[in-house]
Structures are given as structure tokens and as C-alpha cells.
C-alpha positions, 0 to 999 in steps of 0.5 A: 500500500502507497503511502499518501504523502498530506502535507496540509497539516503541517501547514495549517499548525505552522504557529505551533512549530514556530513556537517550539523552535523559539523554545528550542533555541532560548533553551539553547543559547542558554545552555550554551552562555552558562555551559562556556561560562562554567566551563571555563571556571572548571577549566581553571580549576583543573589546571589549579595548582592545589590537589582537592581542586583538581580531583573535585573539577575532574570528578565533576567532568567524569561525572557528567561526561560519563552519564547520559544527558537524558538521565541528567535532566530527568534527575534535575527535574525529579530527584533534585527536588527531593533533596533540596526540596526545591522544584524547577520549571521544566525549563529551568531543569532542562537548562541547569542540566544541559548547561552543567553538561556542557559545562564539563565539555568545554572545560576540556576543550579549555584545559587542552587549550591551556595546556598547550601554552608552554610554560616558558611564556606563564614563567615569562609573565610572571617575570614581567610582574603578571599575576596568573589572572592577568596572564591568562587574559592578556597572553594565554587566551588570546592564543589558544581562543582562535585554535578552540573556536572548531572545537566550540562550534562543534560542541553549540552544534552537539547542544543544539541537537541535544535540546530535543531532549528536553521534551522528556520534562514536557518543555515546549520545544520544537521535538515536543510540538512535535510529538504532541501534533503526531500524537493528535493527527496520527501523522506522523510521518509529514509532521517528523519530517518537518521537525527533522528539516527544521532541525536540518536547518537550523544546525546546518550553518553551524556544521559550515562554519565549523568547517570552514574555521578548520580550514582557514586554521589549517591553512594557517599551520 
């Protein structure tokens, strides 16, 4: 039996669509500003000098990287209430649990690129009167930030993707509309298809501009 393609539907809840994609990416810049921000401070720490922060940060970065993210927001969302006793938004949920793992994504992009200053230049700096903070800023990051750039537009590519599952807490984003328009006109097939195209599309330029970041740095050494 053919199947027969009805594209109708789609159309005539083009508003419902519009407005999981508008989740969809306020959930995502979200994650994505706290997840580089936090990402950052555990970076710091697991290069720090003293032992219990090192542990503490790499214990953290294993924790999350090492768990599904499906299962970190489900226990945001319904075990952290329990121990804290407070109760998060579905929204809040989803953010705090998608930005602490991204967090701990970035903080290893952020140590490698560190690391790879040599130590000459922080004994350097310190020599010149710097303190380690105005070393990082002023002569360490400015080198490694262009060589991370790939690297972090390929984790905000991973993040945008990742959001769908947020539809688990019942968030009103793009998979979620999704589902429940599927779930409503037992057409799945035409409704799906669109929220993979709307996906398709939104992420695409991101996957080109990766690309196009490595090239030119590859063309620079």
C-alpha cells in the first residue's frame, strides 16, 4: 500500500512549530552562555595548582561526561527536588542540566587549550610582574581562543541537537510540538519530517562554519 504523502497539516499548525523552535533555541543559547561560562571556571580549576581542586573539577567532568544527558535532566527535574526540596520549571531543569553538561565539555576543550601554552611564556609573565589572572587574559587566551573556536562550534552544534531532549520534562520545544501534533493527527510521518528539516536547518550553518574555521586554521599551520 502507497503511502499518501498530506502535507496540509503541517501547514495549517505552522504557529505551533514556530513556537517550539523559539523554545528550542532560548533553551539553547542558554545552555550554551552558562555551559562556556562554567566551563571555563572548571577549566581553571583543573589546571589549579592545589590537589582537592583538581580531583573535585575532574570528578565533576567524569561525572557528567560519563552519564547520559537524558538521565541528567530527568534527575534535575525529579530527584533534585527531593533533596533540596526545591522544584524547577521544566525549563529551568532542562537548562541547569544541559548547561552543567556542557559545562564539563568545554572545560576540556579549555584545559587542552591551556595546556598547550608552554610554560616558558606563564614563567615569562610572571617575570614581567603578571599575576596568573592577568596572564591568562592578556597572553594565554588570546592564543589558544582562535585554535578552540572548531572545537566550540562543534560542541553549540552537539547542544543544539541535544535540546530535543528536553521534551522528556514536557518543555515546549520544537521535538515536543512535535510529538504532541503526531500524537493528535496520527501523522506522523509529514509532521517528523518537518521537525527533522527544521532541525536540518537550523544546525546546518553551524556544521559550515565549523568547517570552514578548520580550514582557514589549517591553512594557517
Amino acid at each position: 500500500m502507497e503511502y499518501e504523502w498530506d502535507f496540509a497539516i503541517v501547514l495549517e499548525n505552522l504557529p505551533v512549530l514556530l513556537r517550539g523552535i523559539v523554545v528550542m533555541l532560548q533553551l539553547w543559547l542558554v545552555s550554551l552562555a552558562a555551559g562556556l561560562a562554567g566551563g571555563f571556571l572548571v577549566s581553571l580549576a583543573r589546571t589549579a595548582a592545589g590537589r582537592v581542586p583538581r580531583a573535585l573539577s575532574r570528578a565533576y567532568v567524569e561525572v557528567f561526561r560519563n552519564t547520559p544527558a537524558l538521565v541528567q535532566l530527568i534527575w534535575f527535574y525529579y530527584a533534585l527536588p527531593i533533596l533540596t526540596g526545591i522544584q524547577l520549571s521544566p525549563f529551568a531543569a532542562a537548562a541547569l542540566g544541559l548547561s552543567l553538561n556542557t559545562s564539563a565539555y568545554t572545560a576540556e576543550i579549555f584545559r587542552g587549550g591551556i595546556q598547550a601554552v608552554p610554560r616558558g611564556q606563564w614563567e615569562a609573565a610572571q617575570a614581567l610582574g603578571m599575576t596568573g589572572a592577568q596572564s591568562l587574559r592578556r597572553i594565554v587566551l588570546p592564543q589558544v581562543l582562535r585554535l578552540m573556536l572548531p572545537a566550540f562550534t562543534n560542541r553549540a552544534i552537539e547542544l543544539a541537537k541535544t535540546t530535543s531532549l528536553a521534551s522528556v520534562l514536557s518543555v515546549h520545544e520544537l521535538m515536543y510540538q512535535g510529538r504532541l501534533l503526531s500524537s493528535t493527527y496520527y501523522r506522523p510521518m509529514e509532521i517528523l519530517t518537518t521537525v527533522a528539516l527544521i532541525y536540518f536547518v537550523v544546525i546546518w550553518p553551524g556544521s559550515l562554519l565549523s568547517a570552514t574555521l578548520e580550514r582557514r586554521l589549517a591553512r594557517r599551520g
